[in-house]
Structures are given as structure tokens and as C-alpha cells.
Chimera marker file (.cmm) of the C-alpha trace (Angstrom):
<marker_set name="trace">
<marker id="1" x="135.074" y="86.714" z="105.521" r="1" g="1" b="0" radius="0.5"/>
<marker id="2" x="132.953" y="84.700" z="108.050" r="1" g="1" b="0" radius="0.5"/>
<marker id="3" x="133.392" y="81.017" z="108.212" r="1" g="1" b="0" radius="0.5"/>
<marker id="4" x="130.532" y="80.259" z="110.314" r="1" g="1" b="0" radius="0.5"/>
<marker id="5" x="127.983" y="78.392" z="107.980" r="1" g="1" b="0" radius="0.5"/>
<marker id="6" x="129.864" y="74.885" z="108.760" r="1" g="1" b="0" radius="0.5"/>
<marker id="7" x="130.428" y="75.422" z="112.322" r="1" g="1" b="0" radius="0.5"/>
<marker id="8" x="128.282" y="72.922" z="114.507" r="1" g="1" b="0" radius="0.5"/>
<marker id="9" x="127.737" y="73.825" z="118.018" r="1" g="1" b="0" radius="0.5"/>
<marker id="10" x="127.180" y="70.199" z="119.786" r="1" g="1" b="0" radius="0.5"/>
<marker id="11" x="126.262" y="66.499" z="118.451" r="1" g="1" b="0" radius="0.5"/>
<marker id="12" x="122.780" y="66.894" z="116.052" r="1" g="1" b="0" radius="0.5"/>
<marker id="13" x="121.375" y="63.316" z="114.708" r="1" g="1" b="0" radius="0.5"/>
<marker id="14" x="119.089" y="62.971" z="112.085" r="1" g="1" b="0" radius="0.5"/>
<marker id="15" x="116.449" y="60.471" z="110.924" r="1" g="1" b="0" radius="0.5"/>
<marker id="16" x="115.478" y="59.611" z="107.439" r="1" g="1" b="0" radius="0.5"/>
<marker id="17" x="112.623" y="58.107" z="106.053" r="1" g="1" b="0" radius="0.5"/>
<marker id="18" x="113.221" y="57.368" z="102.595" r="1" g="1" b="0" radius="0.5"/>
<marker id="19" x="115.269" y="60.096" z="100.690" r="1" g="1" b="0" radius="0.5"/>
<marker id="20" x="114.217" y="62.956" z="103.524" r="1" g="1" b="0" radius="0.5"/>
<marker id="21" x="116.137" y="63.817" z="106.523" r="1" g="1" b="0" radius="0.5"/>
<marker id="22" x="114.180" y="65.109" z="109.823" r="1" g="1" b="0" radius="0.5"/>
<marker id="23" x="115.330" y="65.994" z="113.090" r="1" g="1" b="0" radius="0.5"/>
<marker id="24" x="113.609" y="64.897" z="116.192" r="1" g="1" b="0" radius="0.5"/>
<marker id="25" x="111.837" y="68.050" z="116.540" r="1" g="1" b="0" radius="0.5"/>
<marker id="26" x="109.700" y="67.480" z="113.679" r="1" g="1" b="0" radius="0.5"/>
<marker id="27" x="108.878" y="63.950" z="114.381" r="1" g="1" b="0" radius="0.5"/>
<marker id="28" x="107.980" y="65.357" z="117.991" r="1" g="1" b="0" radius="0.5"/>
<marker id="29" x="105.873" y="68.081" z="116.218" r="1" g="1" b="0" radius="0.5"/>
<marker id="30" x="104.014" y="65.218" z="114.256" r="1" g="1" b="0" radius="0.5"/>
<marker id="31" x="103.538" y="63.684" z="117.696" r="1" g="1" b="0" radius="0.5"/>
<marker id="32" x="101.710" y="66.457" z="119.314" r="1" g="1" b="0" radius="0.5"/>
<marker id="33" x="99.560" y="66.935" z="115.921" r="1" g="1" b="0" radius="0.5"/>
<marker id="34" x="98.565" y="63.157" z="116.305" r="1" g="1" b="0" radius="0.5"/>
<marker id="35" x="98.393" y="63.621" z="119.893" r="1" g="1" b="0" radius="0.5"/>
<marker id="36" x="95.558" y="67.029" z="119.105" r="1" g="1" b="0" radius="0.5"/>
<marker id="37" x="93.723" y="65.727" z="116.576" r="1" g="1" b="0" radius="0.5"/>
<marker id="38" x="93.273" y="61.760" z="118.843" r="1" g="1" b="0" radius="0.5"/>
<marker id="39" x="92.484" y="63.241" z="121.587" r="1" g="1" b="0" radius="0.5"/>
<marker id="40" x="89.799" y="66.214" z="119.826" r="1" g="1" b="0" radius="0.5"/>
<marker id="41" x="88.107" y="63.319" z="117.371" r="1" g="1" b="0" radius="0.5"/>
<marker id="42" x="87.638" y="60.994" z="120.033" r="1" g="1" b="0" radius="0.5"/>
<marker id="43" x="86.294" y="63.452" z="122.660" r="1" g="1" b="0" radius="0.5"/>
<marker id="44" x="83.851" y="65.072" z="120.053" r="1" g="1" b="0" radius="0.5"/>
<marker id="45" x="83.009" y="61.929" z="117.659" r="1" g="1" b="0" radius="0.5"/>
<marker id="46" x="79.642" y="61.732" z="119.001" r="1" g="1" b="0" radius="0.5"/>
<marker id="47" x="78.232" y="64.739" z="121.251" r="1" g="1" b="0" radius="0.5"/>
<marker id="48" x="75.727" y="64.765" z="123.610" r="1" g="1" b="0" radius="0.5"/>
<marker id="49" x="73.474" y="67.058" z="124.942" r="1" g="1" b="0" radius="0.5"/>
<marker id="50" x="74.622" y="66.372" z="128.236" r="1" g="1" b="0" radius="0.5"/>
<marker id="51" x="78.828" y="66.349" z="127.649" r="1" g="1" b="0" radius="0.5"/>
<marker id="52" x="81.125" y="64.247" z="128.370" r="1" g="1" b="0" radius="0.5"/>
<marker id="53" x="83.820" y="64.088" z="130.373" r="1" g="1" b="0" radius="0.5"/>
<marker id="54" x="86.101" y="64.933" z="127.039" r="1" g="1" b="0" radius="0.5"/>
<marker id="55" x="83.607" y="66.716" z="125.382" r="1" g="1" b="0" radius="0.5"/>
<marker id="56" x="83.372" y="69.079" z="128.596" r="1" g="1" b="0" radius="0.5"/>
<marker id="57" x="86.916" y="69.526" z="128.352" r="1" g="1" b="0" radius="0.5"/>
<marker id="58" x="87.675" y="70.730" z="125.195" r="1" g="1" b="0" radius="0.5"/>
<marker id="59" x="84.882" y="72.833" z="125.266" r="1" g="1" b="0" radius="0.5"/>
<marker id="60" x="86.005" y="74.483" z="128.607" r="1" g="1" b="0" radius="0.5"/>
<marker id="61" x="89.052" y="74.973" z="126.934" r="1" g="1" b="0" radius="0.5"/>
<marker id="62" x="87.435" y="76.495" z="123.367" r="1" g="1" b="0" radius="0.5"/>
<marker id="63" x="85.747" y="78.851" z="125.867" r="1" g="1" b="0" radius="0.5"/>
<marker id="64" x="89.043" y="79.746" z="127.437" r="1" g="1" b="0" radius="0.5"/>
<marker id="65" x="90.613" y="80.496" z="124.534" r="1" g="1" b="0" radius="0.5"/>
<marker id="66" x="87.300" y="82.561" z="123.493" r="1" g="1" b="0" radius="0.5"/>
<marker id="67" x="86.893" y="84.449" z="125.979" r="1" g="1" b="0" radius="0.5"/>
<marker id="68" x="90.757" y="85.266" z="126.205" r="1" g="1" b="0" radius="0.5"/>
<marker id="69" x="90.796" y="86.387" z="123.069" r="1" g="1" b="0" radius="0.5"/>
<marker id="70" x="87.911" y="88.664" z="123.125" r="1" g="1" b="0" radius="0.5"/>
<marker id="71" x="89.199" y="90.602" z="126.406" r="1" g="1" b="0" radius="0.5"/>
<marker id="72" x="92.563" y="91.226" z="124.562" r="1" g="1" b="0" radius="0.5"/>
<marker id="73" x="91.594" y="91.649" z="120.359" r="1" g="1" b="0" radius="0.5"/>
<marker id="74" x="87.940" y="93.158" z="121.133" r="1" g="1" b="0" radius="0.5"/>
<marker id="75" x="84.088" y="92.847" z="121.000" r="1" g="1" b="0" radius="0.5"/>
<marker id="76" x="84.048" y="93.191" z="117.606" r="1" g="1" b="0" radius="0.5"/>
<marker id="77" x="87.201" y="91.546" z="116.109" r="1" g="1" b="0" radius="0.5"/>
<marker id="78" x="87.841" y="88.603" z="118.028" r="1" g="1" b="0" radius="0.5"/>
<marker id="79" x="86.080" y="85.885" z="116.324" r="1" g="1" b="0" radius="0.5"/>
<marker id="80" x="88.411" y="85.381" z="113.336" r="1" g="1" b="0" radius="0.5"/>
<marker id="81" x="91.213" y="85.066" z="115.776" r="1" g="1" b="0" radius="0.5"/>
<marker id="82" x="89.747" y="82.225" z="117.743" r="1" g="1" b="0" radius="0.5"/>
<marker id="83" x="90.689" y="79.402" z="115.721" r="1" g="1" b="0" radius="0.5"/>
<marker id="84" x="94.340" y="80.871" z="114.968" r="1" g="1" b="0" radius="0.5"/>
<marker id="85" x="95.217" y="81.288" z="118.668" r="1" g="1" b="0" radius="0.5"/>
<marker id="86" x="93.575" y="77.763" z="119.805" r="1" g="1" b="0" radius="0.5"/>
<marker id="87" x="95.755" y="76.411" z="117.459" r="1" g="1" b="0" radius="0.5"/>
<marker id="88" x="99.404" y="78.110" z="119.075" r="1" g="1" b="0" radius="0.5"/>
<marker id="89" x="97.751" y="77.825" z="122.293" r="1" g="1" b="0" radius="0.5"/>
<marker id="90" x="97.169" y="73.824" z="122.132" r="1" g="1" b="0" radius="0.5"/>
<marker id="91" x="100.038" y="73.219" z="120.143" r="1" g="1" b="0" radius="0.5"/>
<marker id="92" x="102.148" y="75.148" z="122.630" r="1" g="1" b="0" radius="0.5"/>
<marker id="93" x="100.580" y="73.812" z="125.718" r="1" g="1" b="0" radius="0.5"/>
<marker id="94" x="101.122" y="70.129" z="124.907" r="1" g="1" b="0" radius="0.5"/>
<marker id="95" x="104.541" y="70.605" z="123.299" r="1" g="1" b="0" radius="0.5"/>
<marker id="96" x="105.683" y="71.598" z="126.465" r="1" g="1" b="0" radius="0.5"/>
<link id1="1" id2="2" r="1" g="1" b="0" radius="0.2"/>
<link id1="2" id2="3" r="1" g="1" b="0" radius="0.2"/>
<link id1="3" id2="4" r="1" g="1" b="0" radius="0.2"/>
<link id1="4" id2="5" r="1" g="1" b="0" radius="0.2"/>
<link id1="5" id2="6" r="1" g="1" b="0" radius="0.2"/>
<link id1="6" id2="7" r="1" g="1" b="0" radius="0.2"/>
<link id1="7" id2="8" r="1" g="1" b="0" radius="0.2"/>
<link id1="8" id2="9" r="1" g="1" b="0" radius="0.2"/>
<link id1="9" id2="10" r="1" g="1" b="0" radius="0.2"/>
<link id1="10" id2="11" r="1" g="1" b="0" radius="0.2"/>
<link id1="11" id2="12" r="1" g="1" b="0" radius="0.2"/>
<link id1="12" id2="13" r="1" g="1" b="0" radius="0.2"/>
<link id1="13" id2="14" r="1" g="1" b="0" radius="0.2"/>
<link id1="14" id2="15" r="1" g="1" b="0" radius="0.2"/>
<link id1="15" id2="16" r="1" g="1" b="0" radius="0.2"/>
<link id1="16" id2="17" r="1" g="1" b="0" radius="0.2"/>
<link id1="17" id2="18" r="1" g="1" b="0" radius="0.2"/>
<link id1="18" id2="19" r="1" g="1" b="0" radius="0.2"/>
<link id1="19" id2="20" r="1" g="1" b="0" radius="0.2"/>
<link id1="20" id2="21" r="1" g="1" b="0" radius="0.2"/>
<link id1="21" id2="22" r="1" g="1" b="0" radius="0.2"/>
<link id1="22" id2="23" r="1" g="1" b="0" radius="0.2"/>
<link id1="23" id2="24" r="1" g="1" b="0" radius="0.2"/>
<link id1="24" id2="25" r="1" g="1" b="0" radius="0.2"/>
<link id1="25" id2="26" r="1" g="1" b="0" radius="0.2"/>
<link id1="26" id2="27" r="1" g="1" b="0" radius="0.2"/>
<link id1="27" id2="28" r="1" g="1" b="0" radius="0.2"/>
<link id1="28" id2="29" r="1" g="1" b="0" radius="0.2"/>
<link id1="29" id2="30" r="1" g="1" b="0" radius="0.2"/>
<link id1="30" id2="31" r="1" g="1" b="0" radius="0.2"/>
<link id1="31" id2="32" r="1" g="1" b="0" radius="0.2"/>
<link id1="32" id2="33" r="1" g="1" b="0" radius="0.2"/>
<link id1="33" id2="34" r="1" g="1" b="0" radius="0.2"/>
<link id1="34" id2="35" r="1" g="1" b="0" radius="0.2"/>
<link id1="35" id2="36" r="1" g="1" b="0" radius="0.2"/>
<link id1="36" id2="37" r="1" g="1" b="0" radius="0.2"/>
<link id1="37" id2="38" r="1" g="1" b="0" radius="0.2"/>
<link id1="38" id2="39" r="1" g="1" b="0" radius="0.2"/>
<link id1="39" id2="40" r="1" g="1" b="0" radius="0.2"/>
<link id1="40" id2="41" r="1" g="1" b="0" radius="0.2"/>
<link id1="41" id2="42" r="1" g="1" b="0" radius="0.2"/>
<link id1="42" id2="43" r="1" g="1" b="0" radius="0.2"/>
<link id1="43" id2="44" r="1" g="1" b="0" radius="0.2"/>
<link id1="44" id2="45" r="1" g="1" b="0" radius="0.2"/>
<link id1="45" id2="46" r="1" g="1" b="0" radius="0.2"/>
<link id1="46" id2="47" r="1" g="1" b="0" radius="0.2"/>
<link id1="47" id2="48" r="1" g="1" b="0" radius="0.2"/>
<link id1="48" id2="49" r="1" g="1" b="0" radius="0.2"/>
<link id1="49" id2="50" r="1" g="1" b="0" radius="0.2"/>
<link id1="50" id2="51" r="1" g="1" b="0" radius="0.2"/>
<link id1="51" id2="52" r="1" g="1" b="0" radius="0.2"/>
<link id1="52" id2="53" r="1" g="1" b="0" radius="0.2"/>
<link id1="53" id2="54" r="1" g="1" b="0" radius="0.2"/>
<link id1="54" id2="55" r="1" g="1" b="0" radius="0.2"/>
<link id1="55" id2="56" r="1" g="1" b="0" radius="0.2"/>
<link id1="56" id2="57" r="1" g="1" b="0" radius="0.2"/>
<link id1="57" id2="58" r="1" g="1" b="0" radius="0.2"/>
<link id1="58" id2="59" r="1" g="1" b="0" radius="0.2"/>
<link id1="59" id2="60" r="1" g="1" b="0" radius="0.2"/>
<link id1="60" id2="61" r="1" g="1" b="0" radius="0.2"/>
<link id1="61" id2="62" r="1" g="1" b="0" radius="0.2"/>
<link id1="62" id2="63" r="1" g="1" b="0" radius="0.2"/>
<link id1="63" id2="64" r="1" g="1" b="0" radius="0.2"/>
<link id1="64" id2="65" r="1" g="1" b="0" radius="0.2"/>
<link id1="65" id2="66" r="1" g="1" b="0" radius="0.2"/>
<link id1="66" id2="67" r="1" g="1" b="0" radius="0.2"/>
<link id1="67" id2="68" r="1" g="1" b="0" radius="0.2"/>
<link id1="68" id2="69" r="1" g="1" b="0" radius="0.2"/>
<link id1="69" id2="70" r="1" g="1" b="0" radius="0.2"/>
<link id1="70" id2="71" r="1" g="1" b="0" radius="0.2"/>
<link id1="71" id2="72" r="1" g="1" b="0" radius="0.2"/>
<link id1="72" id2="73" r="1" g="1" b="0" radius="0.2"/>
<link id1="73" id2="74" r="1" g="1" b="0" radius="0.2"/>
<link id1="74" id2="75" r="1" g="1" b="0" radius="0.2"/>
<link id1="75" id2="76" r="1" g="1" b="0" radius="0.2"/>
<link id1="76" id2="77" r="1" g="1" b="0" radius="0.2"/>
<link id1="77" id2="78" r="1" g="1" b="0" radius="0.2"/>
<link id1="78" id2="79" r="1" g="1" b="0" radius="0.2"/>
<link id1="79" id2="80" r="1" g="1" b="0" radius="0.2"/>
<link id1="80" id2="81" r="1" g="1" b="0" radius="0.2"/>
<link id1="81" id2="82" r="1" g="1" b="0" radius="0.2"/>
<link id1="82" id2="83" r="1" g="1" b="0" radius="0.2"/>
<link id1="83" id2="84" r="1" g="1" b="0" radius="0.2"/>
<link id1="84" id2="85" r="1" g="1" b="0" radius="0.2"/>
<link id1="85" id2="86" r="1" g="1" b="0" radius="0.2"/>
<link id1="86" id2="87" r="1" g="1" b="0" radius="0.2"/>
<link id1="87" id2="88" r="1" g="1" b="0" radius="0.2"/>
<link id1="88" id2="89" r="1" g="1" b="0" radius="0.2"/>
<link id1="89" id2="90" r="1" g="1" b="0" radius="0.2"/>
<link id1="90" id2="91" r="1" g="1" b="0" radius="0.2"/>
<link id1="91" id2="92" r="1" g="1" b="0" radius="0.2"/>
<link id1="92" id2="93" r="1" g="1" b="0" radius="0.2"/>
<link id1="93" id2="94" r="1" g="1" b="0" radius="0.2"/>
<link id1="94" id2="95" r="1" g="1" b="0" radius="0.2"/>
<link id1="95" id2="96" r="1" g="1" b="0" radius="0.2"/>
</marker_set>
């Protein structure tokens, strides 16, 4: 009845590597993973006692992350949550 499944709203491009076709959106998602996971290894590769300036960083922002999650989930049932919402929240955050 409705013919929509072919209809293509604007110009889309693809890449392929090999036999697999992406669209720029997951190559920019595979950016901000590299990006993340640089940027986090090199700032915690060797700590200190007394932080660095990256080391500080991330662990101001761990903090943030911890203690916004315990004011909205709870005392008692936050700490699970922590890792899941650091991960939307950083992934978000330097998507945009």
C-alpha cells in the first residue's frame, strides 16, 4: 500500500572498506572511541600520587559523573550505574 521503503530524503554517501559499507556517522563514532580511549590511556598510564594535569581531569570528571548519579539513582543503588552513564555521558559530550 505504502511505497515509502525506497524513498530517499536528500543526497546520503557511503564508504566501504572492503566488502562493508559505513556511513560517516560510524566512522565519526570510531573517532570519538579513539578519541576516549587516547586521551583516558595517556592521562592515566602512569598515576601519581600527586595528579596530573590529565589525571586530575578525568578524575574530576569520574567524580562528576559519581556524584551525579548518586543524587538522582540513590545512596544505595548508584554504583552499578556509574560506569554505564560515564560512558553516554563522555561519548555524548565529545560527539557533540
Amino acid at each position: 500500500l505504502y511505497e515509502i521503503s525506497g524513498v530517499e530524503v536528500g543526497q546520503h554517501f557511503y564508504w566501504q572498506i572492503g566488502v562493508s559499507k559505513c556511513m560517516p556517522s560510524t566512522y565519526n563514532s570510531w573517532v570519538v572511541i579513539a578519541i576516549l580511549l587516547g586521551s583516558a590511556a595517556i592521562a592515566v598510564r602512569n598515576p601519581q600520587t600527586i595528579p596530573t594535569d590529565g589525571q586530575n581531569f578525568f578524575e574530576y570528571v569520574l567524580e562528576f559523573i559519581r556524584d551525579v548519579s548518586k543524587t538522582q539513582i540513590g545512596e544505595e543503588e548508584y554504583g552499578p550505574w556509574v560506569p554505564f552513564i560515564g560512558t553516554l555521558f563522555l561519548f555524548i559530550f565529545v560527539s557533540n
